[in-house]
C-alpha positions as CSV (number, residue, x, y, z in Angstrom):
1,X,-12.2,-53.3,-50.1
2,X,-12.6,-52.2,-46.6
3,X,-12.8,-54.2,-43.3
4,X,-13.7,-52.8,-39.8
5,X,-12.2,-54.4,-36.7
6,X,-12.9,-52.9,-33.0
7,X,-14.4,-49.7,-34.9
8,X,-11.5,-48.8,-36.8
9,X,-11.7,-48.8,-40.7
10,X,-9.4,-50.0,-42.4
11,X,-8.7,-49.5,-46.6
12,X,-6.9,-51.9,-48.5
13,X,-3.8,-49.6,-49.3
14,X,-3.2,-50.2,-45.3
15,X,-5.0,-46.5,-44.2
16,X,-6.9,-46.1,-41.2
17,X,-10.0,-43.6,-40.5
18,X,-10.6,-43.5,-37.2
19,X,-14.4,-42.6,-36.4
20,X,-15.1,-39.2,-34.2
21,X,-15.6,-40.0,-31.0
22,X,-18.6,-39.8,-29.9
23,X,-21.5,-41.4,-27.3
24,X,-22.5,-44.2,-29.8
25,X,-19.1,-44.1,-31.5
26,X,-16.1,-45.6,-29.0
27,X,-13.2,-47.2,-30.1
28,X,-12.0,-50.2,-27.7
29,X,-8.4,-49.3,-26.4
30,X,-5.6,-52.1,-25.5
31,X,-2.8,-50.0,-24.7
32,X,-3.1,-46.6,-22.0
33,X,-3.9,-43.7,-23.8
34,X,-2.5,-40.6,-22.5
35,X,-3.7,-37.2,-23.2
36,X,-0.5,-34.8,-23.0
37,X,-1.6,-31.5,-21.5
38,X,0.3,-28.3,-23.2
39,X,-0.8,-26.1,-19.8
40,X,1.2,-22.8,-19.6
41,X,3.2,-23.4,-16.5
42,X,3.7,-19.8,-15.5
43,X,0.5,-19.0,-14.3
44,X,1.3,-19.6,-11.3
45,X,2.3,-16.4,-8.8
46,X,-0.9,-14.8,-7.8
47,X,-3.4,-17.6,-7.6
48,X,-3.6,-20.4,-4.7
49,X,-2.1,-22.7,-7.4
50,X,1.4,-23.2,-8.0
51,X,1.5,-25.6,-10.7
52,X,-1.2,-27.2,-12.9
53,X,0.2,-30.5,-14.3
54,X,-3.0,-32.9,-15.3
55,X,-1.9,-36.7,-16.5
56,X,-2.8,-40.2,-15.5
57,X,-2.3,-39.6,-11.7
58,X,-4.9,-36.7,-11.4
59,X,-4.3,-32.9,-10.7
60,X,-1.1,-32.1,-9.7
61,X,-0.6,-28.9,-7.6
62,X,1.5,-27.0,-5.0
63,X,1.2,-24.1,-2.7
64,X,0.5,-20.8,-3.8
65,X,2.5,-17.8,-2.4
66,X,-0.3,-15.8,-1.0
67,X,-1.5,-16.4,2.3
68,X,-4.9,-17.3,2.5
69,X,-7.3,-15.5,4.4
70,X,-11.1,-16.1,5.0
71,X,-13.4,-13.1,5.9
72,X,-16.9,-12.8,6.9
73,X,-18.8,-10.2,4.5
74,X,-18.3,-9.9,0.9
75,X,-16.6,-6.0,1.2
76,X,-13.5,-6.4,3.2
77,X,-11.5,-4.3,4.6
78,X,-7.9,-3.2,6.2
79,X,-6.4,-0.6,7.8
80,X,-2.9,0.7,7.0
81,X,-0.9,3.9,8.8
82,X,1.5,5.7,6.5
83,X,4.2,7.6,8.5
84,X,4.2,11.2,9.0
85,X,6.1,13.4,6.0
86,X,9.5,13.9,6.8
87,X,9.9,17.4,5.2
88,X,8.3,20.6,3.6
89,X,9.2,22.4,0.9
90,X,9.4,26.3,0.9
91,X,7.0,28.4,-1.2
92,X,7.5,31.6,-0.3
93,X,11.1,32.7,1.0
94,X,11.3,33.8,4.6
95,X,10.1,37.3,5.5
96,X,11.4,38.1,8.7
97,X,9.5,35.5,11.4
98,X,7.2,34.6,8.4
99,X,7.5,31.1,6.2
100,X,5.0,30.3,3.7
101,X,5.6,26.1,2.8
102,X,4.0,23.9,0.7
103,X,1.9,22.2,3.2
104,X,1.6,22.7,7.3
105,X,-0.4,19.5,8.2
106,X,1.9,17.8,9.9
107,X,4.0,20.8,11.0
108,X,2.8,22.1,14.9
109,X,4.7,24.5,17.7
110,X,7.7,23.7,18.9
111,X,8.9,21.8,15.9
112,X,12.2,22.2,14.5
113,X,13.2,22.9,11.1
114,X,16.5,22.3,9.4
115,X,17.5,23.5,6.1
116,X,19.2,21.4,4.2
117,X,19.9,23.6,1.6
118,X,22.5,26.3,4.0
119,X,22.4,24.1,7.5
120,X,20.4,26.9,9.7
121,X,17.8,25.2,11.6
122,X,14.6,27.4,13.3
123,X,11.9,26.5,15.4
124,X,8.3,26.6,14.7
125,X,6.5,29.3,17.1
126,X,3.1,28.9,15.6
127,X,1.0,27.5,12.6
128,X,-0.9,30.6,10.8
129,X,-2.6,28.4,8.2
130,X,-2.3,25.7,5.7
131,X,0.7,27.3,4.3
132,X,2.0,29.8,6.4
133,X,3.9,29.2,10.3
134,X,6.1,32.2,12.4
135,X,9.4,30.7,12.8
136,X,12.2,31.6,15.6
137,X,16.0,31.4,14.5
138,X,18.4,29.1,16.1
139,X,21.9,28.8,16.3
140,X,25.2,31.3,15.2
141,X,23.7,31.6,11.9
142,X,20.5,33.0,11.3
143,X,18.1,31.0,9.9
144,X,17.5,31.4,6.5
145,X,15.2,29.6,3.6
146,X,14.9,30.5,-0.1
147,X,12.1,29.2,-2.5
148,X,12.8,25.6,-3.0
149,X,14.6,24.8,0.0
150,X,13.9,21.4,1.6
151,X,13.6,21.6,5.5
152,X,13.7,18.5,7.6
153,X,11.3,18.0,10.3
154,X,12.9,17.7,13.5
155,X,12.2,17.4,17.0
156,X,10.4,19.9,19.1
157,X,12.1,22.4,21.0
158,X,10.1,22.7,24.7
159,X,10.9,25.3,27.2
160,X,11.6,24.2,31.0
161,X,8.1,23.4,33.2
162,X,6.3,23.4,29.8
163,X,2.6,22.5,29.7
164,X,-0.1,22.2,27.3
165,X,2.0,20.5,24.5
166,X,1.1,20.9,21.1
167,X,-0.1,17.3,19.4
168,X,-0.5,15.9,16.1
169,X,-2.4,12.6,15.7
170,X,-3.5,10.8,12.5
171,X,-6.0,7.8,12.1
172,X,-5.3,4.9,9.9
173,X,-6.4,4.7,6.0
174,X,-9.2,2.1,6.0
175,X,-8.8,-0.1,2.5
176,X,-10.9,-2.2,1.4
177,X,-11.6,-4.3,-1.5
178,X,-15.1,-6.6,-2.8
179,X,-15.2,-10.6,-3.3
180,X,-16.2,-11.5,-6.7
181,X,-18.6,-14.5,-7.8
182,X,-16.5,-17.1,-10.2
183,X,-18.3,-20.0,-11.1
184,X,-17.2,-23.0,-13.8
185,X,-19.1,-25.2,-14.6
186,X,-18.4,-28.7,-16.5
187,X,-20.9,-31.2,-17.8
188,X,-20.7,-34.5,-19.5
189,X,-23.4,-36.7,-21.3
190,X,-24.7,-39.9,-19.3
191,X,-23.4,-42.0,-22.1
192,X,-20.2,-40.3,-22.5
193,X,-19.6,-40.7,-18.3
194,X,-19.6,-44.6,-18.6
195,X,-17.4,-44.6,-21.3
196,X,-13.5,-46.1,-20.5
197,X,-12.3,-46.1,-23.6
198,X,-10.8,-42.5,-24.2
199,X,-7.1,-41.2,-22.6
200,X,-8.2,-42.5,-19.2
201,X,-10.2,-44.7,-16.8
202,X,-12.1,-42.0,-15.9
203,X,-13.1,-39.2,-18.7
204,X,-15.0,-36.8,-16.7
205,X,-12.2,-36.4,-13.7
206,X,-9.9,-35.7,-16.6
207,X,-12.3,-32.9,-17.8
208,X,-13.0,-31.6,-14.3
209,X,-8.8,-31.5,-13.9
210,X,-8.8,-29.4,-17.0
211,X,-12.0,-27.1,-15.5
212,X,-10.5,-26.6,-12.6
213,X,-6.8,-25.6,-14.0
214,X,-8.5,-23.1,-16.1
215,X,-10.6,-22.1,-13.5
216,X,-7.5,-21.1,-11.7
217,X,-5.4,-19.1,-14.7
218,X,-8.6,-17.1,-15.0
219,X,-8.6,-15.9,-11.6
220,X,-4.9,-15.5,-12.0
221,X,-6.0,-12.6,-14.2
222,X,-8.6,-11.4,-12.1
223,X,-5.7,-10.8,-8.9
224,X,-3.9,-9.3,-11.6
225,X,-5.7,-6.5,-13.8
226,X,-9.2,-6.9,-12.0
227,X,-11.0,-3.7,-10.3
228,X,-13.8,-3.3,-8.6
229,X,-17.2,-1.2,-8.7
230,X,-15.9,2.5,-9.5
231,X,-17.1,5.0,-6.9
232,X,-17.9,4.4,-3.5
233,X,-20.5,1.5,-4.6
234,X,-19.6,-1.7,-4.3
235,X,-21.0,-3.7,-6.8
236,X,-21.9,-2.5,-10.7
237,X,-25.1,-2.8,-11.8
238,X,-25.9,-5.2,-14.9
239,X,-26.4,-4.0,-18.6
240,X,-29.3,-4.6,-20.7
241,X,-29.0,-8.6,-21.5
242,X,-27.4,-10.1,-17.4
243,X,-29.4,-7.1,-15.8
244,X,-28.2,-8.5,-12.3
245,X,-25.9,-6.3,-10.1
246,X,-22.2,-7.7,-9.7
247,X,-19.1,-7.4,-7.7
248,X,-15.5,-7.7,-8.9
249,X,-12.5,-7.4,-7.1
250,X,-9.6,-5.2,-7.8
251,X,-6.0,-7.3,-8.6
252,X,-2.2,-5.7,-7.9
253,X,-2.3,-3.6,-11.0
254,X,-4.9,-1.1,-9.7
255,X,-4.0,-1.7,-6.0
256,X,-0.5,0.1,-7.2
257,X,0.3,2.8,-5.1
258,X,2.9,4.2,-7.8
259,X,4.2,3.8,-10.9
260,X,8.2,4.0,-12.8
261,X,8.5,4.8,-16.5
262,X,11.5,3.4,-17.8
263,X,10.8,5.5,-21.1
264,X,11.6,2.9,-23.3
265,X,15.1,3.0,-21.9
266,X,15.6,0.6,-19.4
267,X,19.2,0.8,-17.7
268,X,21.0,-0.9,-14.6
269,X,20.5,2.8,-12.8
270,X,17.7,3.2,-13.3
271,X,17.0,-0.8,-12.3
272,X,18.9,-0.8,-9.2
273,X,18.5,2.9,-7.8
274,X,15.7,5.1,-9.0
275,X,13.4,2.4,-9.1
276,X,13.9,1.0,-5.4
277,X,13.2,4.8,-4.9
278,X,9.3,4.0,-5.3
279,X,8.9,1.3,-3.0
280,X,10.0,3.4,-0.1
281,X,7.6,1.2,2.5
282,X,9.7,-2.0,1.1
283,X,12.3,-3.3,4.0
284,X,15.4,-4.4,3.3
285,X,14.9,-8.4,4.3
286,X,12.0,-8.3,2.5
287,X,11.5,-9.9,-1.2
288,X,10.2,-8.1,-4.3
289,X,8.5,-10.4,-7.0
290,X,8.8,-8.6,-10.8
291,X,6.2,-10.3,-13.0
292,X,7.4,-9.4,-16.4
293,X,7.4,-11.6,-20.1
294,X,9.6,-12.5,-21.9
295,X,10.6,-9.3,-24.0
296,X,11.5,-7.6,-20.8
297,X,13.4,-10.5,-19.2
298,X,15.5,-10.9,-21.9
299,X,16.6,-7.3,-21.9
300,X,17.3,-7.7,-18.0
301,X,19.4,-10.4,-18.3
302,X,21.0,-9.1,-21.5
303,X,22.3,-5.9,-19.8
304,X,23.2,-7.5,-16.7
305,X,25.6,-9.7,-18.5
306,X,26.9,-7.1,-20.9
307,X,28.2,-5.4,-17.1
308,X,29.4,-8.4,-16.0
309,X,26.8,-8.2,-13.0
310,X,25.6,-11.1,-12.3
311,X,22.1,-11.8,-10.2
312,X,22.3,-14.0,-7.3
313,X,22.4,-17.7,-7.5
314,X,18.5,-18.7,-7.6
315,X,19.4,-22.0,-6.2
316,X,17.8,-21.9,-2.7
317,X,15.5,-18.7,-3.1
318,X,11.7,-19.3,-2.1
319,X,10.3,-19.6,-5.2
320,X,11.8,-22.8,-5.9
321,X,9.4,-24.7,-3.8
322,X,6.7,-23.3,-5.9
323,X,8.4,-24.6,-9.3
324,X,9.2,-21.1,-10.3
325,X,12.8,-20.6,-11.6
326,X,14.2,-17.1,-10.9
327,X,16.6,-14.5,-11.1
328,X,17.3,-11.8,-7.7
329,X,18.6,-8.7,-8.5
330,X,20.2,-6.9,-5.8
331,X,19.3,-3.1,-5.6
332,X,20.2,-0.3,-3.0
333,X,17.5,-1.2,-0.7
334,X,15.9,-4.9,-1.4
335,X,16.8,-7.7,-3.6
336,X,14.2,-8.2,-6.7
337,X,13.2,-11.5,-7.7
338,X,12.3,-11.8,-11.5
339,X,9.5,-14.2,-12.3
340,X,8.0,-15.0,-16.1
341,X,4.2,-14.8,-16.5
342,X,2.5,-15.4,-19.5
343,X,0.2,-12.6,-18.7
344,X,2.9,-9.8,-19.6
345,X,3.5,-11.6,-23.0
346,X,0.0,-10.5,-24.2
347,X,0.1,-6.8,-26.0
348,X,1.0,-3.8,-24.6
349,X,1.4,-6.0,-20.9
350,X,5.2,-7.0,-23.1
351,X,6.7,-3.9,-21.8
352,X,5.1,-3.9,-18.4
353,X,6.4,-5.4,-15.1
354,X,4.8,-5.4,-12.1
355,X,6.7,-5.7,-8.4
356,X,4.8,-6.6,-5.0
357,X,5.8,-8.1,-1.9
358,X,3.7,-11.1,-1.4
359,X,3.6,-11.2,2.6
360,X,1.9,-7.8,2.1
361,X,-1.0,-9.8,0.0
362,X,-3.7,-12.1,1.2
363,X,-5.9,-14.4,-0.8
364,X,-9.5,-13.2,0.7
365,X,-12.3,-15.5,0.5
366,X,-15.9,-15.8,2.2
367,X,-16.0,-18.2,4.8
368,X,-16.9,-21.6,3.6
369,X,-16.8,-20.1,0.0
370,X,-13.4,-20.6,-1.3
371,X,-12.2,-22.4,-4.4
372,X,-14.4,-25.4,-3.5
373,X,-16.2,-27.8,-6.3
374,X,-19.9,-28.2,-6.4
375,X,-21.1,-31.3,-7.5
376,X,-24.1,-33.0,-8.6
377,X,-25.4,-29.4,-10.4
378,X,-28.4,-31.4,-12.7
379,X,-32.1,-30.5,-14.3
380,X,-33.8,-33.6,-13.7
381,X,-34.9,-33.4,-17.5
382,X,-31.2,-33.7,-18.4
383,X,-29.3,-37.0,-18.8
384,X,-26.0,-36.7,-17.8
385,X,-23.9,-34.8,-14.7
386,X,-23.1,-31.5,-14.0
387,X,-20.3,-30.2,-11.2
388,X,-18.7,-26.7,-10.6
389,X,-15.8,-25.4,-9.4
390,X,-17.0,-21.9,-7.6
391,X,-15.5,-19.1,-5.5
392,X,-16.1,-16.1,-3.6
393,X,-12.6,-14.2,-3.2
394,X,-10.6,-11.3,-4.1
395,X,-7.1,-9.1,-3.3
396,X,-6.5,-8.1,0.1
397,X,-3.2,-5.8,0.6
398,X,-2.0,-4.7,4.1
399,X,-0.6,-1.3,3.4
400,X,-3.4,-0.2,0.6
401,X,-0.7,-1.3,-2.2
402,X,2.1,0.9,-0.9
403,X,4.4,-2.3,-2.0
404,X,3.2,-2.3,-5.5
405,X,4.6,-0.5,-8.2
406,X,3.6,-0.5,-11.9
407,X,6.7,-0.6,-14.4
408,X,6.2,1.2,-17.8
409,X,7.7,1.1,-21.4
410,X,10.9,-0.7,-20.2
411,X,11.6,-0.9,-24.1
């Protein structure tokens, strides 16, 4: 024999079925119910959101480590100025007054040239072509330059009551990247939104917590892998079933000015002196995040203690205010900070990492169009409510991803 009390059945050997839930179906609660949320926590680098912890007390979050940064037109764009080469190589060994190099752009009279192959230095006298300048030796040795030689660009050489000198300018490299449309909605049954009998006072504000979590992981992603419109075009147009034109944004992976490939061989050289190498723009004070998984963590901290190196003490680094633990690496040139991200656990991303400098990133969105929610989204002919979290945003990067370096097979 059976008996039902509150909604719960109950069978004589003591068992209880409890009913699905449902808007006609509630079970009345005595004690709290809480609703433990298993939320990856290391989504957490490139979005606005440090931390997503839902429970009784609402949404937990911190600050994000990308400056925010609101623009006025959905294509944005920034200018960054790459410095000058510092040297040419030799092509064609010298004939007389006659060098042929690889490339003259940024070579003009009066330069100097030093070889840094025998020491003899020369100055430039004139630029023939794209290749090819008439040199004058200087100096107790004569000035000489095989095939292969790398010569230094020095200062120019003028004579006394010089006039007309030669000039060189460059303009700036405009970058620019496109906001993308997100929208999430989350809706709920008028039945369902009066209910107080499920994991919390208030059902909907736990699903819209949830929502708005995922909302964020997903655009994690997008600052991650995204790209935009190929071409010059800035939006793509829509296939045969959503036939409306859209814009995406490109994330750090295609903003990467370079790449390193460890060749499945990843070693404390090449860690802390070929790859620093790459990230020539990088300053010394400044920080380098690595976003790697867990495969390629593991190896970096395996072969840093089999040398007995140990990374800096992550006690007071930066991340810490944004719940990330951490490991610094000190290279020849800038310190790395090592950060999990459950993005580079998922296939082939397990033997990628991916190193930035985050004051070279800005969060972009549209004025009055950042992560915002929209509420009261409803068809008159529907019962029951409707909100949305929305967002017009994308990557911005200062020096046209200069910072960013892509990190293959490091196993």
């Amino acid at each position: 024999m059976a008996t039902t009390f509150r909604g719960t059945t109950q069978t004589a050997a003591g068992i209880q079925t409890n009913p699905a839930f449902s808007a006609t179906q509630q079970l009345m609660r005595e004690v709290f119910d809480r609703v433990k949320m298993n939320i990856t926590q290391n989504t957490k680098i490139c979005a606005l959101i440090a931390e997503g912890d839902v429970g009784e007390d609402g949404l937990k979050t911190k600050a994000g480590m990308i400056t925010k940064w609101e623009v006025k037109a959905p294509r944005f764009e920034s200018y960054n100025y790459n410095q000058f080469p510092a040297k040419v190589t030799v092509a064609t060994a010298l004939s007389s007054t006659t060098l042929v190099v690889d490339d003259t752009t940024y070579l003009k009279a009066y330069d100097t040239l030093f070889n840094t192959v025998n020491r003899t230095m020369c100055r430039i006298d004139s630029v023939t072509n794209t290749t090819t300048i008439e040199v004058t030796s200087v100096g107790t040795t004569a000035f000489d330059a095989a095939v292969g030689d790398v010569l230094t660009i020095g200062p120019t050489a003028y004579p006394e009551h010089s006039s007309a000198p030669t000039m060189l300018t460059k303009d700036f490299d405009n970058v620019y990247n496109t906001l993308q449309i997100s929208r999430e909605p989350v809706g709920i049954s008028g039945s369902m939104l009066k209910s107080e009998f499920y994991a919390t006072g208030d059902y909907f504000t736990l699903l819209k917590a949830v929502n708005l979590v995922e909302f964020y992981r997903k655009i994690d992603r997008g600052l991650l892998a995204g790209d935009r419109a190929s071409g010059t075009g800035n939006t793509t147009s829509g296939g045969s079933a959503l036939t409306t034109a859209f814009r995406t944004s490109r994330g750090l992976l295609n903003w990467a000015a370079d790449s390193f490939n460890m060749d499945g061989n990843m070693t404390l050289f090449k860690l802390r002196t070929e790859l620093p190498k790459k990230l020539y723009t990088v300053q010394e004070n400044q920080s380098v995040i690595a976003l790697a998984g867990f495969e390629t963590l593991g190896r970096v901290n395996e072969m840093f203690n089999d040398q007995i190196r140990y990374t800096i003490s992550d006690a007071k680094t930066p991340l810490r205010e944004f719940g990330t633990q951490t490991s610094i690496v000190r290279t020849i040139n800038m310190p790395i900070e090592f950060v999990r991200h459950e993005f580079f656990d998922q296939g082939d991303m397990a033997k990628t990492m991916l190193l930035f400098v985050p004051e070279n990133c800005r969060f972009a969105y549209l004025k009055d169009r950042g992560v915002r929610p929209v509420v009261g989204l409803q068809n008159n002919d529907v019962d029951g409510k409707i909100d949305s979290i929305e967002a017009e945003y994308g990557l911005a990067t200062i020096d046209g991803g200069a910072s960013i370096l892509r990190v293959d097979n490091c196993y």
